[in-house]
C-alpha atoms as one frame of an Amber mdcrd trajectory, in Angstrom:
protein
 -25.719 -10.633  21.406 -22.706  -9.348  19.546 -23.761  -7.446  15.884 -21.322
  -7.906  13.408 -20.803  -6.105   9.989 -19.553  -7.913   7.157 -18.457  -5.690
   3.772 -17.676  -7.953   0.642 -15.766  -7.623  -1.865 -16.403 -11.016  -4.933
 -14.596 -12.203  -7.713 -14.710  -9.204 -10.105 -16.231 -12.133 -12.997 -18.868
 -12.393 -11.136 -21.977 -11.378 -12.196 -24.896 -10.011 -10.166 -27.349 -13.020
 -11.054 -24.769 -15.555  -9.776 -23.493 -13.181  -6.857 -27.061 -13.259  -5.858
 -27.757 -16.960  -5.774 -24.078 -17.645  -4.054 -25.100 -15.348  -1.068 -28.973
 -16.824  -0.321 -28.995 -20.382  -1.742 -25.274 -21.108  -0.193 -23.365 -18.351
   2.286 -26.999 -17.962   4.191 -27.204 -21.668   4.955 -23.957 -22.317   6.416
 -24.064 -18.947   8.159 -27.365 -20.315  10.084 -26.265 -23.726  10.471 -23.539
 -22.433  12.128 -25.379 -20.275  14.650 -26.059 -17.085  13.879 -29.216 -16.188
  15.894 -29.962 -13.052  13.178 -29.398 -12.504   9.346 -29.710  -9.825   7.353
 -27.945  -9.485   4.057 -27.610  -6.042   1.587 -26.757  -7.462  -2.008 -25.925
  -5.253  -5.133 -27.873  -7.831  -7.462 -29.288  -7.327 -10.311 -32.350  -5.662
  -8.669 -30.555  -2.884  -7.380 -28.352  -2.418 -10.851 -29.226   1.468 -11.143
 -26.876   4.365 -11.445 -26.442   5.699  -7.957 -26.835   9.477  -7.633 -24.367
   9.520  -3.996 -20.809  10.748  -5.773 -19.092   8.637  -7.612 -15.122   7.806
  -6.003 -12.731   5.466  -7.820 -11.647   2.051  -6.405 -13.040  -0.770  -5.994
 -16.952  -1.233  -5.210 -18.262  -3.393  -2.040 -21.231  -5.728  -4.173 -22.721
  -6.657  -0.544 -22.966  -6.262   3.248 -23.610  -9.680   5.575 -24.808  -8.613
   9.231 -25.154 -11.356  11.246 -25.423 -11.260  15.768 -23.681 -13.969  17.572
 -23.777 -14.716  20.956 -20.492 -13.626  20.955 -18.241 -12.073  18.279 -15.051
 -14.713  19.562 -17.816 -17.527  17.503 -16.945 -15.608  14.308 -14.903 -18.326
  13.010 -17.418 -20.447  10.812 -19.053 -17.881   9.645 -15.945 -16.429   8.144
 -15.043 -19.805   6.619 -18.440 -19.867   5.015 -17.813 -16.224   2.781 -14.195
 -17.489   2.527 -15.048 -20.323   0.894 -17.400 -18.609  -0.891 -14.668 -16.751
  -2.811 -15.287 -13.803  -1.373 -12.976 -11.338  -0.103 -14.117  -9.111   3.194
 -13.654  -6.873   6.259 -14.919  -7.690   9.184 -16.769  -5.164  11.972 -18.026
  -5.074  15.523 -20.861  -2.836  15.658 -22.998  -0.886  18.062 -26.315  -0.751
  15.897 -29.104   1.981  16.533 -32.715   1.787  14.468 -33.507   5.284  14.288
 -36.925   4.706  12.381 -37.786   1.316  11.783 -40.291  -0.354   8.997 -43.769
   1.901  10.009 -42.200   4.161  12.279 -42.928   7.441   9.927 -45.102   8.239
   6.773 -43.193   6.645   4.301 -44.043   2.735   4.775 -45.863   0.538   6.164
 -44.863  -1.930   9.378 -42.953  -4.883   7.863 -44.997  -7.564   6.207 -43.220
  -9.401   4.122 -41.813 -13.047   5.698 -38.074 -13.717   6.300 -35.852 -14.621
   3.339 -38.064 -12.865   0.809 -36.913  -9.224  -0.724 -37.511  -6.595   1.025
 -39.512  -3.399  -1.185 -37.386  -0.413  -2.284 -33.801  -0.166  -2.434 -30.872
  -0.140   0.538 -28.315   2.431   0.240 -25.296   1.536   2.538 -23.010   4.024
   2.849 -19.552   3.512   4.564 -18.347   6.309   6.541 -14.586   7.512   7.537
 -14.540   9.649  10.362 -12.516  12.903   9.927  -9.358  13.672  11.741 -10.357
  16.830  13.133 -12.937  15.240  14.758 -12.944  13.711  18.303 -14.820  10.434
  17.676 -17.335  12.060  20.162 -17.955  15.026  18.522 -18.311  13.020  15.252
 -21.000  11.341  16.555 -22.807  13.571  18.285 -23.006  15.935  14.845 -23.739
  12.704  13.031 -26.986  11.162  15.675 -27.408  14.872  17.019 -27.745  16.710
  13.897 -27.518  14.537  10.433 -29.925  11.973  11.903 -32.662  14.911  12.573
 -32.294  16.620   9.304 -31.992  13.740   7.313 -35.312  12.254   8.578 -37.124
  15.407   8.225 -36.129  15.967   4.574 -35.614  12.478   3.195 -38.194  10.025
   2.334 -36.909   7.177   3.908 -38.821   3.796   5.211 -35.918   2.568   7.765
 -32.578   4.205   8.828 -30.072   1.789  10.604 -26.608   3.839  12.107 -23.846
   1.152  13.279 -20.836   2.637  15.085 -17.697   0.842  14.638 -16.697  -0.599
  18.066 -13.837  -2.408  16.649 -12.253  -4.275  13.318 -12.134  -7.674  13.369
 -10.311  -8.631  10.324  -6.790  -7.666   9.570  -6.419  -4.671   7.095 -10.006
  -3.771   7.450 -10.480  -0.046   5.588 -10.863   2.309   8.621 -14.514   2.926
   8.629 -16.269   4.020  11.833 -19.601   4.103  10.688 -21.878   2.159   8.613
 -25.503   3.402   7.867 -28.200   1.175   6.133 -30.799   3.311   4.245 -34.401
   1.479   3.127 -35.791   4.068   0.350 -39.764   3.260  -1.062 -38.485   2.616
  -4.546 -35.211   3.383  -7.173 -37.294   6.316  -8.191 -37.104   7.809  -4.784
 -33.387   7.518  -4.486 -32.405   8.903  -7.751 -34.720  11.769  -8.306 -33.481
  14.547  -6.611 -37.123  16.152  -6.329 -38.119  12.995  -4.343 -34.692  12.235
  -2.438 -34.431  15.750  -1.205 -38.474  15.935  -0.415 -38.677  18.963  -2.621
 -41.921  17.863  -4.487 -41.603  19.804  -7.791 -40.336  23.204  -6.054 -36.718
  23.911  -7.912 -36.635  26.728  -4.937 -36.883  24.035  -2.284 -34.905  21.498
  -4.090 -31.772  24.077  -4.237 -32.750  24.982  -0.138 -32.544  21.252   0.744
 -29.634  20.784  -1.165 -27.797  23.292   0.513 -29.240  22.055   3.788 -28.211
  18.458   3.545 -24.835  19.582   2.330 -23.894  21.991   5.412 -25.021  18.861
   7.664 -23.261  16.241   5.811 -20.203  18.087   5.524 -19.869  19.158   9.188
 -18.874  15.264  10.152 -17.805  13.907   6.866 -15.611  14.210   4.177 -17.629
  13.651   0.822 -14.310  12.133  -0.825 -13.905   9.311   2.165 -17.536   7.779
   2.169 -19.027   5.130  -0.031 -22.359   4.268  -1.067 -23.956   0.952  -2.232
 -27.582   0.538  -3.292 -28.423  -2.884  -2.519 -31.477  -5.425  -2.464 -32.146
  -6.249   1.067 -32.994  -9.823   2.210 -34.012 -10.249   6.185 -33.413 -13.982
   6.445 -33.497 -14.539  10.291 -34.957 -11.528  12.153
């Protein structure tokens, strides 16, 4: 099967309520019905309406992420049609996905228990990442699964961690993103306290440490002006 990434941009009168409803009760229907053998979407609802602590850049916000796998990406058509129609305007992606720690696999959560189509607990951050120029898209990915990946997970508090590397745009225009990570924290709380984020507990010494830490890894294969990041609801409707 063939992942593929979907970012959205909606009609900027739309509001989070109604942006909600338009995704499950009529995108996620058609995008079934017209074969797509798994569905997840990310959805900046009004469940995830929080002020995100990731830097804020100008431009336009993505309010949602649709990944779908196909038996083949060339079957792409429908499904298009479908957030089309929807009003919705969107870039498309072929990914290579990798589940570094899944629902259970570390100390933060539980194994998944919660039935398809219902919210999943916490809060998704998905962050869209450029790849630098002086980086060969090798070495950018070996400092981002060698090294970020590693620290991250050792620091961070985080229930799932989901790394997609672009393979290849499938929509005209598409911003050049190479990577696109989905983050599953426990709760808001946990992704905008910096005590909890960073795993510092109350320690201002080890706060400031991890800080600098997560910095010097982050900044050897990004630039912190070319990423993006989203907190979303997340709804599994066909795993």
């Amino acid at each position: 099967m063939d992942k593929l990434i979907y970012i959205l941009w909606g009609p900027k009168e739309q509001e989070r309520k109604q942006r909600q409803e338009v995704l499950l009760r009529e995108v996620a229907p058609k995008l079934l019905a017209s074969g797509a053998r798994k569905l997840t979407m990310y959805i900046a609802d009004q469940d995830s309406d929080f002020k995100s602590a990731a830097p804020f850049h100008p431009g336009e916000r993505m309010c949602a992420e649709v990944a779908l796998w196909l038996d083949s990406a060339e079957q792409r058509t429908p499904h298009e049609e479908a957030l089309r129609s929807a009003g919705f305007r969107f870039a498309g992606y072929l990914v290579d996905e990798s589940i570094y720690t899944e629902y259970g696999g570390n100390r933060h959560s539980g194994p998944r228990n919660w039935p398809d189509g219902t919210r999943s607990p916490g809060i998704v951050a998905v962050t869209l990442m450029e790849r630098p120029k002086r980086l060969s898209r090798e070495e950018w990915i070996r400092r981002w699964h060698g090294r970020q990946s590693p620290v991250s997970e050792a620091m961070q508090p985080r229930c799932r961690y989901i790394r997609n590397v672009v393979v290849k745009a499938l929509t005209p225009d598409a911003p050049p993103y190479e990577g696109i990570v989905e983050e599953a924290w426990p709760s808001v709380k946990h992704a905008t306290n910096p005590f909890l984020f960073y795993g510092a507990g109350k320690n201002p010494f080890k706060l400031v440490w991890n800080m600098i830490v997560m910095l010097r890894s982050v900044t050897s294969f990004l630039d912190l002006t070319r990423i993006r990041t989203t907190y979303t609801s997340e709804y599994i409707l066909k795993s």
